[in-house]
N, C-alpha and C positions, 0 to 999 in steps of 0.2 A: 865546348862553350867558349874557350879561352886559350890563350896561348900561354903558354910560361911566364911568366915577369922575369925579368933578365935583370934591367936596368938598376942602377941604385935607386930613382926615383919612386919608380915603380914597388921596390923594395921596404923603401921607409911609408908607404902608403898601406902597404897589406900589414907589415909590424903594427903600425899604429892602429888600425881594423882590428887586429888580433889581441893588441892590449886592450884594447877597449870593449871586447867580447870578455878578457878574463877580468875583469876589473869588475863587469857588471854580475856576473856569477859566483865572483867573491862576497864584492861587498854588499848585493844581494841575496843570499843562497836560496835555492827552493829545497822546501821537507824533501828529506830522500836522496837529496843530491852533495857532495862533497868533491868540490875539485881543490887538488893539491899540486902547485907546480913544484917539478921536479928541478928544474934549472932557472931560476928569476931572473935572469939575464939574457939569457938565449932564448926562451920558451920557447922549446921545441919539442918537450916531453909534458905530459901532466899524468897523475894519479885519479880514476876516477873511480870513489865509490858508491855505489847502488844501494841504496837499502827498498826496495819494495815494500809495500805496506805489508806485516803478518809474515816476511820472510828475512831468510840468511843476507846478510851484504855484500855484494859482489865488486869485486878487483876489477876495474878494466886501464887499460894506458892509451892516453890520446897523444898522439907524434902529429904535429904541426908542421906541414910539408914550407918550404918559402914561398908557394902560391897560394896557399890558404888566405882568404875563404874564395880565391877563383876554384881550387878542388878542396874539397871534402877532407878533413884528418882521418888518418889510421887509426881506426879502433878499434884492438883486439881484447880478449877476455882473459885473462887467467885465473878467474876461478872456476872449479867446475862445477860445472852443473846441467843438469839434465833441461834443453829447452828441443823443440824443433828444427829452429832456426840458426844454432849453435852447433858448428864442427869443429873440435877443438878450440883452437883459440881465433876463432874465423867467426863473426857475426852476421848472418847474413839481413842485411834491413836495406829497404829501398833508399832511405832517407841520405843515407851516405854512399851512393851507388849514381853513378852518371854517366849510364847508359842507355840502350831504349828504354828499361823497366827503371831508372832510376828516379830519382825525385830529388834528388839535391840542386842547390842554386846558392850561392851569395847570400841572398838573403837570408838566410837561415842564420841567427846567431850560435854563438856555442850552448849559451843558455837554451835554446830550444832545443839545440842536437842534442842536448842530453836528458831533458823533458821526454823528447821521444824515447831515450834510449829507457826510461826508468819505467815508459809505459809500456816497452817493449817486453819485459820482463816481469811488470806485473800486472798484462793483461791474462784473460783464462782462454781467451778466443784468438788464433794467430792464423792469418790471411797464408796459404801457400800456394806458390804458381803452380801450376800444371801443365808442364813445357808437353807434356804428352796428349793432352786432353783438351776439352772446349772451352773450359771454365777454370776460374782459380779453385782451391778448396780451403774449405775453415777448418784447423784444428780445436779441436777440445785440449790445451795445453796440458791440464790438469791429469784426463784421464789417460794423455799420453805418455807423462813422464808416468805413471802410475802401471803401464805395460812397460817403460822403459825400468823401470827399479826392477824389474826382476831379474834382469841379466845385469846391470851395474848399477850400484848404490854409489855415485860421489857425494862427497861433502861440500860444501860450498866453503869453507870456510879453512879448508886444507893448504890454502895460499898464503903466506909470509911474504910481505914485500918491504924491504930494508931503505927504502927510498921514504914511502911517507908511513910506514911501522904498519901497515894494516896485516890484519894476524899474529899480531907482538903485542908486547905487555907496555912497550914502552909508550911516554907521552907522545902524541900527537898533536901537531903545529901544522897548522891549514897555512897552505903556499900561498901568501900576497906578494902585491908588486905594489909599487910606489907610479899609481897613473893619474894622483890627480894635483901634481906637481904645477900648477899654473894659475894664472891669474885672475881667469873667470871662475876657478872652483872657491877663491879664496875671496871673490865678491857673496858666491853663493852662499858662504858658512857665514861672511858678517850680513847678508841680506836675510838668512834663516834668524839669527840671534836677533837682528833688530824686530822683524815682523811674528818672534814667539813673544818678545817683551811687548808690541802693540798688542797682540791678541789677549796678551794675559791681565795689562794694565790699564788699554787706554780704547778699547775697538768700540767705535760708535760705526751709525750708517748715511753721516751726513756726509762724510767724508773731510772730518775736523784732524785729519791726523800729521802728524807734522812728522819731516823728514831733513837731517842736518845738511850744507853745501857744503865741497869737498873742496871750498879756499881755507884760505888763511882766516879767515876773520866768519865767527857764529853767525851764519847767517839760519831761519826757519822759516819754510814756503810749504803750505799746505799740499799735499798731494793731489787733493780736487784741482788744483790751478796748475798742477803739470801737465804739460801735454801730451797725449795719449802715444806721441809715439815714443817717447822717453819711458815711459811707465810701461811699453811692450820689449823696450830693450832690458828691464828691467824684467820681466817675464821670463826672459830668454834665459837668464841667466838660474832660473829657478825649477829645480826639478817639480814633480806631480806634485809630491808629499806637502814642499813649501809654499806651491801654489796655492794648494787645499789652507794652507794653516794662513797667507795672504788675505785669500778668499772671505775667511771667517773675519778675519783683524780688520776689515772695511769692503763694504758693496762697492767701493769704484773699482777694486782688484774684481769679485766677483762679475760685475757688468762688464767687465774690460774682457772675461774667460768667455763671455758665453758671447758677445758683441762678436767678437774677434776669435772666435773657436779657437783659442788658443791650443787644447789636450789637443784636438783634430791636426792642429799644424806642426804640433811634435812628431808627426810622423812624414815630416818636410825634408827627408834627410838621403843619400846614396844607397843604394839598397846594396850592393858591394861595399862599399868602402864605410859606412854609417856614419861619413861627416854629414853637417847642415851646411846651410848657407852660407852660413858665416865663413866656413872655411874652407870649400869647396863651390866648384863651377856648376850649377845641377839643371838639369834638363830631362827631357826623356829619349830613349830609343827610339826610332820609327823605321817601318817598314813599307817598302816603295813596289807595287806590281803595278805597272801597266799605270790606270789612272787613279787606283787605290794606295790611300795613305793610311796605315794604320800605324796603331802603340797602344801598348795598353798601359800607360802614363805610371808606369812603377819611376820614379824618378831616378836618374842616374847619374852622375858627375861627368865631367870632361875627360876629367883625370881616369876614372875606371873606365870609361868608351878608347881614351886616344892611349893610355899607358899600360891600361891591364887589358884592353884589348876585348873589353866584355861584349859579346855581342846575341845574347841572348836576353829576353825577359824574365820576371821571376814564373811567368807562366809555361814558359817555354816558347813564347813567340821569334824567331829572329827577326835582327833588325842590323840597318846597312848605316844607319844615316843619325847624328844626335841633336837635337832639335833643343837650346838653349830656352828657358823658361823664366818671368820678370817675376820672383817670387818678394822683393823688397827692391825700393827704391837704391840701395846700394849693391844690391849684387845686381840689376839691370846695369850700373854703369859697370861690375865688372864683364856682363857677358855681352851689349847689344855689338860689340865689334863681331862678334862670329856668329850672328843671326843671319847675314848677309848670304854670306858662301853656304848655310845650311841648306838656305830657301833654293839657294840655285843648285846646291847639289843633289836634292830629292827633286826638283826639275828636270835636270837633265838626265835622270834614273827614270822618268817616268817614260821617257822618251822624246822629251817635248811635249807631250802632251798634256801637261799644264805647265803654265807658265809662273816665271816665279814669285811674281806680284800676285799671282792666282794660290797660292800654294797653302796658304794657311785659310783659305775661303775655302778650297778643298777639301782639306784637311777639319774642318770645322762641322762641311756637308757631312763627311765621315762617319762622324760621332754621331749626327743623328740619323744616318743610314744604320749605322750598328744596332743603334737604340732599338730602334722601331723592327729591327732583326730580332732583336731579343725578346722585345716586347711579344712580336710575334709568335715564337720558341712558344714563351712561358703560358702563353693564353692555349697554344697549342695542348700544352705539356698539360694542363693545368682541367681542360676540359677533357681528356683521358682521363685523369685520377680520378674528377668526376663519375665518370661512365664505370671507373672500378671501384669506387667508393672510396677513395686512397685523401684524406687530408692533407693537403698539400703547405707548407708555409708562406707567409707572403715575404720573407725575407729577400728572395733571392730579386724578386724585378725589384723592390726597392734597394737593393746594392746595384742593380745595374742602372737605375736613375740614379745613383750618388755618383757611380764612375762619372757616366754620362756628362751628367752636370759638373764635375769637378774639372773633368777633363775640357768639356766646353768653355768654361769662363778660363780655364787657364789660356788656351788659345785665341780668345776673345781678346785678356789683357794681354798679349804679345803681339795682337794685331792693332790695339788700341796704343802699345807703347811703339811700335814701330811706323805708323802711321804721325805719331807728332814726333818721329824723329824726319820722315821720310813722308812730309808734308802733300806731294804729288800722292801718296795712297791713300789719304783722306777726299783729295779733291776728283780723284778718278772715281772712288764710291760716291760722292757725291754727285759728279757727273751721270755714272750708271743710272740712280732712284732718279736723276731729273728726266733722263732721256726716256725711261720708261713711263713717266706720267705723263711727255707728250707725244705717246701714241708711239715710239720707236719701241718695240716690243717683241719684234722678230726673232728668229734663234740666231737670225746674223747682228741685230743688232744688242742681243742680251741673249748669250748661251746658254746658258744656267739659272733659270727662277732662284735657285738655292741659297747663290752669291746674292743674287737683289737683298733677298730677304737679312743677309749678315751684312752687305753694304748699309742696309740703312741705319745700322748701329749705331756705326758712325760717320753719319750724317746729321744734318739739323733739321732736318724731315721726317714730322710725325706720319705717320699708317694711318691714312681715311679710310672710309668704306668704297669709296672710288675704287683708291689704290686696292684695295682685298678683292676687290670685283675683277678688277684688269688684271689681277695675279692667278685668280682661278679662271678665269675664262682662258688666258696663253694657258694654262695646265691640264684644260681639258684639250686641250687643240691639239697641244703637242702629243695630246695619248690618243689622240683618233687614229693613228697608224699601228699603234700597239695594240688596239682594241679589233680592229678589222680582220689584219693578217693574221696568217697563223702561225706566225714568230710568236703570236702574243696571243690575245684572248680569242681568236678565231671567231671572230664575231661579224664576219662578210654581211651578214641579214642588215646588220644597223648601217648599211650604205645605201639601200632603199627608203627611200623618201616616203612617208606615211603621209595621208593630209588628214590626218583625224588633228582635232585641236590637242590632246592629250594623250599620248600613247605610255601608257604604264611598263610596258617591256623595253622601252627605249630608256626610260627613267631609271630603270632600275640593273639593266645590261649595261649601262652606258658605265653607274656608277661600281658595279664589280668588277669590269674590268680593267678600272683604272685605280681601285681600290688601294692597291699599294703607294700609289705615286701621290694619292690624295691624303694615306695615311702620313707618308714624308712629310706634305707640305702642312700638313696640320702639327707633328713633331716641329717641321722648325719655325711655325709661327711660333709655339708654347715656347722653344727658348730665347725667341724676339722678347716676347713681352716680359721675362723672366728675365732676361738683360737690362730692355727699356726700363721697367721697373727700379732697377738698380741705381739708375742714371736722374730720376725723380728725386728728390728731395726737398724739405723743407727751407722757403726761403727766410733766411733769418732775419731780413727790413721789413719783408710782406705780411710776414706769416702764409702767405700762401704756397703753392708746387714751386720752382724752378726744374730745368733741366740743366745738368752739369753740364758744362765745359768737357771737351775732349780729357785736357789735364787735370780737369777736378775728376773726373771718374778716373782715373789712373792713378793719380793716388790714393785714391777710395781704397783700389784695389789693391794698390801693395801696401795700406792699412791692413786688409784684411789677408795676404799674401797669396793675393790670386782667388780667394777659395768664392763659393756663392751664398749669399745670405744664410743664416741658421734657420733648419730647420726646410731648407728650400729642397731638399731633397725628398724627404716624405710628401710633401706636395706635389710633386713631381711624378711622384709615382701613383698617386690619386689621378691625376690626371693624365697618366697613359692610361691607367684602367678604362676611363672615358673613352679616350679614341677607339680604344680594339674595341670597343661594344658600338663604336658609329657603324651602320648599316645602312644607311641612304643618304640621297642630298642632301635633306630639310636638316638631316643631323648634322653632314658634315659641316654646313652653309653656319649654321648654328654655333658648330667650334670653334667658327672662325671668326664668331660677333657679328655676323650676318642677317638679317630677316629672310626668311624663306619666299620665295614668288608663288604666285598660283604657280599652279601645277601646268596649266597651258602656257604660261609663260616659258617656264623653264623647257618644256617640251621644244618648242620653239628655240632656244637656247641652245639647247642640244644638238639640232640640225643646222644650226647657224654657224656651231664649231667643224662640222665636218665639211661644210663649202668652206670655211676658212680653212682647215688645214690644206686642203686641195689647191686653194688661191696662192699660200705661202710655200706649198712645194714640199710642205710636208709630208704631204701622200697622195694618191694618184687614184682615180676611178680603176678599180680593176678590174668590175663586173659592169655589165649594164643593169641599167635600173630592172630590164624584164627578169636577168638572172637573180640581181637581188630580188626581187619578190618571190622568186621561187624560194630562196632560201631562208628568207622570212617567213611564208608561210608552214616553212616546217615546223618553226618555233609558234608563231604567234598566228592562229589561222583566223583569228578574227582582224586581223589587220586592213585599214582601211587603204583603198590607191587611187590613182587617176582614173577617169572612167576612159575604158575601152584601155589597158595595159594588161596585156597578158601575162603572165609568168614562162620565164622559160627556162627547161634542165638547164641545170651549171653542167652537170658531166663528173669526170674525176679528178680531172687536172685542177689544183689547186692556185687559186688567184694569187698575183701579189699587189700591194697595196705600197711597196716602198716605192719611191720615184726612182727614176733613171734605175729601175731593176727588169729584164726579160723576162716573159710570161704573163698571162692572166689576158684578159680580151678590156678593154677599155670600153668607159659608156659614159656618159654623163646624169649629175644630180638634177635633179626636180629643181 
């Protein structure tokens, strides 16, 4: 996963990671758990004891290597005891293992590595590989130490350890360190003691509460009249606990948590290093194949990408490239100087083949190509459980609409903040949405629908029904080739020209096999308008709508530190349910805020896009119209034709429909 940390820099960054894992397992303990440093100055040794619920407590010693947490601490046992997984003083568990089978990462605090370890020991069911076999196997722990007592009876509690007395009669002093030795913890204790004294003497919900100025001279300014971005610095500074007890002492703290998801943005922090913003560079990994840009947006620092050398996710994704994120108005001005070089160096990884001005509209299409992957998966997944009767939860597609959407608007506000740094990437998006409303709509001269659709974000160009009309009509055009060959949906019959007014097999072929590409484009209108919306607000002279300013939604946004409205994610996920259950035009046409056509209309529609793909060089006649009938009527034998057109065998040679490709006999449309 990582290289060694050599450096001193490097060095004071893991220390300070590592005190701040034992600080948080101190001065929070969980039932069951007891960590005792052995050396408070070096920590490089700790004490750890286990007590499982209903059993003996267990000795274990954690040694904190100088790369910790880039590798896993030593964690060996000396007490004995009878487990499976236990060879003398040798533990064997995935969670501290970084290998194929392992599962350790950075992320993992120490507080959790030893959550696991305590569930390790008092679960009764222990998962074992089966390096020999097809499958893992489940121990019964219970009835296994229960054949294991017969041949050795240990004691669990036969260990003496002279370091923190466990086994000894002597007092026992739990190992602290001195980590919260600074400035903001010593706002925290006098911002806890002021807002227990509001809660207890003075908490109304008008927000009458008064707060003293830090001059010289008593000054008192109600809190309703401070502005909300002072009152979230003022957040920042406040663990859960004081928030809660904020919370209670006045509704403008409460409206400020749920407004501004404040608990949601505590988790804004290095998944290695576990600084925030404030004190670190944070961004995410990404990973570059070809014209794919992914990440799966676990946030990461500068400092753990360029010094500890991190290049893996907490998933296990690798990633080549770090992609700086505008999570507040001040750490944008620390990161947007090294936005530049990110963009062109996942450009020049991809090949050239996006450009770097293109790289974050890529990278945007991405997220909703993933989405609607997943979405796919889980309707997949979801309608097997079905058929075995298996109740499935709805948790998991609505986590992957939170990613989703978390992930999109973070990318959204980096395009948004580097666009009014880098005034030319506003007026290029702008130029795109104009060019395509007057009829420049080619793949030469708009490659990608997917970008139009995130260019008009920001633009000052609302989405007509015009504009939805001229967006699905190039969508179906450009799927006429996927649809024909047999790269794609093999569908040669629908290059035969029908003259019935309405042919229901064409309606309904046309729309399966272009189903994915129309289920995209229905994903990334829902996070148009999911953005658009964003961008709406109330006008305070009017009272009616305005639309923001470029810079007024940007700071919207690092108001809210990137994140998308509350609550926007469960809707989200209501509304992919929608889409996987679209099954025809009138539905799709309908997703899209559309009215539906007669049915002869659209009919007509349909055959209108395959003389236009031909026209634009998108695809080519591969059969004549005699062949395609013949292969039309294998499918649709009432199908109506020119009078006096025969039908004649294709044969077995398979047609192609891509241009400038050999093969296939050429014919023209009706």
């Amino acid at each position: 996963m990582t290289n060694r940390a050599t450096t001193t820099g490097t060095a004071a960054l893991l220390h300070q990671r590592l005190r701040q894992d034992i600080k948080e397992i101190v001065s929070k303990p969980y039932p069951g758990i007891d960590l005792r440093i052995q050396d408070s100055s070096a920590l490089t040794t700790a004490c750890l004891i286990l007590t499982p619920e209903g059993e003996d407590a267990l000795h274990l010693t954690i040694e904190f290597g100088s790369d910790y947490p880039l590798k896993p601490p030593n964690v060996t046992i000396q007490s004995r005891t009878l487990h499976p997984n236990v060879f003398q003083d040798y533990i064997c568990i995935n969670i501290l293992k970084t290998d194929v089978d392992g599962l350790y990462t950075p992320a993992y605090t120490l507080k959790g590595i030893c959550i696991q370890l305590l569930s390790f020991f008092a679960s009764d069911t222990i998962e074992q590989i089966d390096y020999g076999g097809p499958q893992d196997l489940v121990v019964d722990r219970r009835q296994w130490q229960d054949e294991e007592a017969k041949y050795r009876s240990p004691k669990s509690c036969d260990y003496h350890c002279m370091e923190c007395g466990f086994g000894t009669e002597r007092a026992l002093q739990t190992g602290k360190i001195d980590a919260t030795d600074d400035a903001p913890a010593r706002w925290r204790e006098g911002l806890r003691a002021h807002v227990e004294q509001i809660a207890h003497h003075s908490a109304t919900s008008s927000g009458e509460l008064l707060v003293q100025s830090s001059n010289n001279q008593t000054q008192w300014r109600k809190l309703k009249d401070l502005p909300n971005d002072l009152l979230l610095d003022i957040c920042d500074f406040l663990d859960e606990e004081d928030l809660f007890i904020a919370a209670r002492a006045w509704n403008g703290f409460s409206n400020l948590i749920r407004d501004y998801d404040i608990i949601r943005n505590r988790e804004l922090h290095c998944f290695t290093l576990r600084g925030g913003l404030h004190h670190l560079d944070l961004g995410v990994g990404v990973h570059v194949k070809y014209k794919a840009i992914q990440s799966e947006f676990d946030l990461l620092s500068r400092q753990a990408f360029d010094e500890c050398r991190v290049r893996t996710s907490v998933q296990g994704l690798p990633f080549e490239h770090w992609l700086p994120l505008p999570l507040s108005a001040k750490h944008w001005h620390k990161v947007k100087g090294q936005v530049t070089k990110s963009l062109t160096d996942i450009s020049r990884q991809s090949g050239g083949q996006i450009n770097p001005d293109n790289v974050l509209y890529s990278f945007m299409n991405e997220v909703v190509v993933r989405l609607s992957g997943e979405a796919q998966k889980y309707d997949g997944e979801e309608e097997r459980d079905r058929m075995n009767g298996i109740v499935r939860p709805k948790s998991s597609l609505k986590h992957a609409s939170e990613k989703a959407m978390e992930s999109y608007f973070h990318l959204f506000h980096l395009l948004l903040c580097v666009s009014i740094e880098r005034p030319n990437v506003a007026r290029d998006a702008q130029s795109m949405v104009e060019n395509f409303i007057a009829y420049r709509r080619t793949k030469a001269d708009c490659p990608n629908l997917g970008y139009l659709l995130i260019a008009i974000l920001i633009s000052d160009i609302e989405v007509t029904e015009d504009f939805s009309k001229a967006i699905i009509r190039e969508a179906v055009t450009r799927n006429v080739v996927w649809m024909l060959d047999g790269r794609g949906s093999n569908l040669p019959d629908l290059s035969f020209m029908e003259t019935s007014d309405i042919s229901e097999y064409r309606l309904q072929k046309t729309f399966e096999a272009g189903l994915t590409s129309y289920r995209l484009l229905m994903f990334l209108n829902l996070m148009r308008k999911v953005v658009r919306s964003v961008r709406t607000t109330k006008d305070p002279n009017t009272g009616g709508s305005k639309t923001m300013s470029l810079i007024e939604l940007r700071d919207h946004l690092f108001a809210s530190r990137g994140a998308p409205p509350y609550g926007t994610a469960t809707k989200l996920a209501a509304e992919v349910r929608k889409i996987q259950q679209v099954s025809s035009f009138p539905q799709f046409l309908a997703n899209m805020g559309l009215a539906s056509p007669p049915a002869s209309v659209f009919t007509q529609f349909l055959r209108d896009t395959v003389h236009d793909s031909m026209k634009h060089g998108y695809s080519r006649w591969g059969i004549s119209q005699e062949v395609a009938l013949w292969a039309r009527l294998q499918n649709d034998p009432n199908v109506e034709r020119p009078e006096g057109l025969a039908p004649q065998f294709m044969g077995g040679r398979l047609p192609t429909f891509f241009p400038n490709q050999p093969g296939g006999r050429r014919g023209r449309g009706r």
